[in-house]
N, C-alpha and C positions, 0 to 999 in steps of 0.2 A: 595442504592448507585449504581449507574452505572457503569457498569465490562468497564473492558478496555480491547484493543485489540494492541499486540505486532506483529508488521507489520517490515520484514525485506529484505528488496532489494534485490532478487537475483538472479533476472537475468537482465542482459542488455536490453536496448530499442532500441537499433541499429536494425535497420530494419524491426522495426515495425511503427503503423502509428501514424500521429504526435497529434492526439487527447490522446491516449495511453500514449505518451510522456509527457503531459502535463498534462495526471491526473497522473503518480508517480509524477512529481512536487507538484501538490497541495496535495497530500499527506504528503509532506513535505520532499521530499526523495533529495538530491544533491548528493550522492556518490553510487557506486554500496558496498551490501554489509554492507550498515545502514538498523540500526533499531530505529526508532519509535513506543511509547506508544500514542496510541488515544482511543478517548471514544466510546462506541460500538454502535452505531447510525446507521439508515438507509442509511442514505448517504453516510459513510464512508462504508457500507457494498457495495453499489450499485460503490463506485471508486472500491474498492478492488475484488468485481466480472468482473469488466471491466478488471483489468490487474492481474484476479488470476494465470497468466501464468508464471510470471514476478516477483510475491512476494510469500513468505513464510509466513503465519498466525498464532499464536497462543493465546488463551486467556488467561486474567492475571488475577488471583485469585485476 
């Protein structure tokens, strides 16, 4: 089974650049302060190192 990963918005994308912006979008993120479950994949590792500034990570048993 593939672990999942608990990805939660926390900080604002104001003033950062608009690529950044657009991958917490495709993350799935619309509000500051959500959280989303996703599957632990490389690509969602590779958005989530893009804007590890920006979110909060945790694994989900």
């Amino acid at each position: 089974m593939m672990s999942k990963l608990r990805i939660t918005y926390s900080k604002s994308s104001i003033g950062y650049k608009e690529d950044q912006k657009r991958t917490i979008r495709a993350l799935g993120f619309r509000k500051l302060n959500q959280t989303v479950e996703l599957d632990d994949t490389p690509a969602i590792r590779g958005m989530i190192h893009k804007v590890n500034h920006l979110v909060t990570v945790e694994e989900v048993k």
